[in-house]
C-alpha positions in Angstrom: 0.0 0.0 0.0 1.0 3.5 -0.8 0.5 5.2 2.2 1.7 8.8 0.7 -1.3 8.3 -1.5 -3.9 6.8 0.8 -5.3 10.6 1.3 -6.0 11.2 -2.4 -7.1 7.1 -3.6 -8.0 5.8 0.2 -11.8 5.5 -0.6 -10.5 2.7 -3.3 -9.4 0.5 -1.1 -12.0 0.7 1.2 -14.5 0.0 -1.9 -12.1 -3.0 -3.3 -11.4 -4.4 0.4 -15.5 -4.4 1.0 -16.2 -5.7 -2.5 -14.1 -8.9 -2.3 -15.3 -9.0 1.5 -18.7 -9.6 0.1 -18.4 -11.3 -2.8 -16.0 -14.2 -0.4 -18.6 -14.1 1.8 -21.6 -14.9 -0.7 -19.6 -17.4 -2.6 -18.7 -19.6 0.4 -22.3 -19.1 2.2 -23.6 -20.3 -1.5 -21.3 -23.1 -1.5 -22.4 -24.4 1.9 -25.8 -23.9 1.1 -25.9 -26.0 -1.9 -24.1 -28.5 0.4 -26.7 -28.5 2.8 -29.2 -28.6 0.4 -27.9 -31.6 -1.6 -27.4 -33.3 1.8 -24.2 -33.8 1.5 -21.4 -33.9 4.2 -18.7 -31.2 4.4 -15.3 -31.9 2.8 -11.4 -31.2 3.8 -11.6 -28.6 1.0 -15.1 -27.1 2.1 -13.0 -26.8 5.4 -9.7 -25.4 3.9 -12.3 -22.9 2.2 -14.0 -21.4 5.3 -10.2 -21.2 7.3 -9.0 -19.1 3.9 -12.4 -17.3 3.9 -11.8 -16.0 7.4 -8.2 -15.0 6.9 -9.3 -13.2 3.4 -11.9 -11.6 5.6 -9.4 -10.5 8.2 -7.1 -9.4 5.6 -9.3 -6.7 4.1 -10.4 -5.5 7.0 -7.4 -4.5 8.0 -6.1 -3.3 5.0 -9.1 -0.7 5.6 -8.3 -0.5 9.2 -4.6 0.5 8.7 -4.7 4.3 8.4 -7.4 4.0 11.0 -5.7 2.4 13.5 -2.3 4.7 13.3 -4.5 7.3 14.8 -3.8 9.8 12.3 -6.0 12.0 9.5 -5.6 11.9 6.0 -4.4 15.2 6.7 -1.0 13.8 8.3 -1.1 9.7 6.3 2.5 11.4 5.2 3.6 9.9 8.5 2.1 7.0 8.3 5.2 4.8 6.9 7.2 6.0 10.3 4.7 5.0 12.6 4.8 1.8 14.7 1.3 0.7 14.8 1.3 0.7 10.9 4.5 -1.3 10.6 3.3 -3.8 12.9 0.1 -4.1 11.1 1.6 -4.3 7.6 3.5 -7.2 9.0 0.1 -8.4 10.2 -1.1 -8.1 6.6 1.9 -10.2 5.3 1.1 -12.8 7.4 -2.5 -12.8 6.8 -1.5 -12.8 2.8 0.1 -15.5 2.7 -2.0 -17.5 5.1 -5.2 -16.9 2.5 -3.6 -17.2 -0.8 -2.1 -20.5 0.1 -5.4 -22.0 1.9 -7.2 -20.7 -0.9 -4.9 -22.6 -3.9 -4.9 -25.8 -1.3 -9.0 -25.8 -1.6 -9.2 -25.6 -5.0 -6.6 -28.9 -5.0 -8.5 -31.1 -3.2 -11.6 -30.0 -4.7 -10.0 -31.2 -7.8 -8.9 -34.0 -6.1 -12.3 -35.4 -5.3 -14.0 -34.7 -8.1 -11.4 -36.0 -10.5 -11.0 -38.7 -7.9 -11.2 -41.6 -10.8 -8.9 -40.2 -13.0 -4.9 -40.5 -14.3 -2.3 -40.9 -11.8 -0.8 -38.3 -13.6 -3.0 -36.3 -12.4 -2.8 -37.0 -9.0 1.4 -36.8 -9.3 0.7 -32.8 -10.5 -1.9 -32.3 -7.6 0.4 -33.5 -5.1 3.4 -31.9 -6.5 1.4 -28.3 -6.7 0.3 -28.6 -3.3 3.9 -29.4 -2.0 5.2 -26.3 -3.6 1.4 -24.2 -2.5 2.5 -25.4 1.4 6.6 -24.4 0.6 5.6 -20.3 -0.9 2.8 -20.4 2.1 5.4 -20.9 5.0 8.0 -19.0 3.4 5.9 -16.0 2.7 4.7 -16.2 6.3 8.5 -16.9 8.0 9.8 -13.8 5.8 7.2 -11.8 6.8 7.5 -12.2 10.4 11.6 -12.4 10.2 12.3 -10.2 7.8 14.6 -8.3 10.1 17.0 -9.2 12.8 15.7 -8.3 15.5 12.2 -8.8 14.8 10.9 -5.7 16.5 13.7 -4.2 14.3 11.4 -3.8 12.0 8.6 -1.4 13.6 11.5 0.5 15.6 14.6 1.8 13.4 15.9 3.0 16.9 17.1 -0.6 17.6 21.2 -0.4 17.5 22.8 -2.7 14.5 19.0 -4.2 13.4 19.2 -4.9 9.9 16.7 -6.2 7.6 17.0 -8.0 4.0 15.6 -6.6 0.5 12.2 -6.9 0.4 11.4 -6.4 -3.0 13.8 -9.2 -4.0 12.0 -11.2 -1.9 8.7 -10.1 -3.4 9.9 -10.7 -6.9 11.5 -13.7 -6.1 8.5 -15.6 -4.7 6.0 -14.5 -7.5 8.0 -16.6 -9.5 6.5 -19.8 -7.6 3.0 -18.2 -7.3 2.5 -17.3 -11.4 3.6 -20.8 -12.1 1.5 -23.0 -9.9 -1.4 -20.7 -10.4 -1.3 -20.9 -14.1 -0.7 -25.0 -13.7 -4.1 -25.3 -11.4 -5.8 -23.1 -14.2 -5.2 -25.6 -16.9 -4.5 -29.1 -15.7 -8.1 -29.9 -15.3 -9.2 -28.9 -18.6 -8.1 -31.9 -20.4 -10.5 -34.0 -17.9 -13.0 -31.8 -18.6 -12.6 -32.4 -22.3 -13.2 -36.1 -21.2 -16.3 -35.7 -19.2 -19.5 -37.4 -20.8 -21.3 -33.7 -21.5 -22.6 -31.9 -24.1 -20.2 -29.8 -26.3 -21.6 -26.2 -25.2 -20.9 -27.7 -20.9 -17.3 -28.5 -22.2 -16.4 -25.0 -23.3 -18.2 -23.1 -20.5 -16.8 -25.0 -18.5 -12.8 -24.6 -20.2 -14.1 -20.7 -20.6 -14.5 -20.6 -16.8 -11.1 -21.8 -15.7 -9.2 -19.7 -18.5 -10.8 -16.9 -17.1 -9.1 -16.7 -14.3 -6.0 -16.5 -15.9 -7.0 -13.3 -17.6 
C-alpha cells in the first residue's frame, strides 16, 4: 500500500477491500448452502475454504483499518510509513497474505482432487506436486514476513542499535515466481479431464471458458 497516496485514492481501497469482502462471503455461504441442500457432508476442501475465507476476511479488513488504527488523518497519512502501529500491522497483513492465498490454492486442489478422484495418476502426481510447492511459498511467505529483520521488533523500531533487515522487494519478486507458475498449472490441468467428461459440447467449453478466465 502507498501510504503517501492513501489521502487522495484511500476511498479505493476501502471500496475493493469491501467488495471482495462480500463477494467471499456470498460465494462460500452459496457453496455451503448448496451443500446443505444436496445433503451432502462437508469436505477437507469445504474446510480449507471457510479457514482461507476467514483469513481473506481479516485481511481486508485490516487493509481498511490500517490508516485507521495509526491514529492519524488523511491530513498527516504522510507519517504514516514511520509509525509503529502501521509497521506492525503491515506485517500483520503479510502474514495474513500468505495464510489466505495459500489455503485458498490448497482448496481448490482437493476439490479437484475429489472430483477427479477416478482419474490418471498423472493427475494426482501434479496435484500432489502443486500442493507441496502451495504449502513451501505459504510458509516462506509467512516466515519472511514475520523475520524479515534481525531483531524482529527491528522492523517497527529503526531505533534498535545494528537491526538490519534484508531486501524486500527481491524477496517479493522472487516468490512470485512460484506463485505465477503454480497458479497458471491449477488453471489448466483440469481442462483436459474436462474435455473427457461425458457432457454436451456447449458444458465443455463453458466449462474450459471458466477456468481460463481466471487467468485473464
Amino acid at each position: 500500500m502507498d501510504v503517501g497516496n492513501y489521502a487522495h485514492g484511500g476511498y479505493k481501497v476501502v471500496i475493493v477491500a469491501s467488495i471482495l469482502i462480500l463477494m467471499q462471503t456470498l460465494m462460500v455461504a452459496g457453496r455451503l448452502l448448496s451443500r446443505r441442500l444436496q445433503k451432502v457432508w462437508l469436505g477437507i476442501d469445504d474446510y480449507i475454504l471457510i479457514s482461507a475465507t476467514v483469513f481473506t476476511i481479516i485481511l481486508c479488513a485490516l487493509a481498511i483499518a490500517i490508516p485507521r488504527i495509526s491514529g492519524v488523518s488523511n491530513t498527516s497519512l504522510q507519517h504514516l510509513s514511520n509509525g509503529k502501529t502501521v509497521r506492525q500491522a503491515s506485517i500483520a497483513w503479510l502474514v495474513l497474505y500468505g495464510i489466505s492465498v495459500a489455503l485458498s490454492k490448497l482448496a481448490i486442489l482437493l476439490l479437484y482432487l475429489r472430483v477427479f478422484t477416478s482419474q490418471m495418476r498423472t493427475f494426482t502426481l501434479i496435484l500432489t506436486i502443486v500442493g507441496i510447492i502451495v504449502i513451501g511459498t505459504g510458509i516462506a511467505n509467512t516466515f519472511i514476513a514475520i523475520f524479515q529483520c534481525s531483531p524482529v521488533p527491528y522492523a517497527w523500531d529503526k531505533t534498535i542499535e545494528g537491526g538490519k533487515c534484508f531486501n524486500e522487494l527481491s524477496f517479493a519478486r522472487f516468490m512470485a515466481i512460484p506463485n505465477v507458475v503454480d497458479g497458471f498449472v491449477m488453471l489448466v490441468m483440469p481442462i483436459p479431464l474436462v474435455w473427457r467428461l461425458e457432457l454436451a459440447l456447449q458444458q465443455k467449453i463453458a466449462l474450459t471458458a471458466t477456468f481460463l478466465h481466471g487467468i485473464m
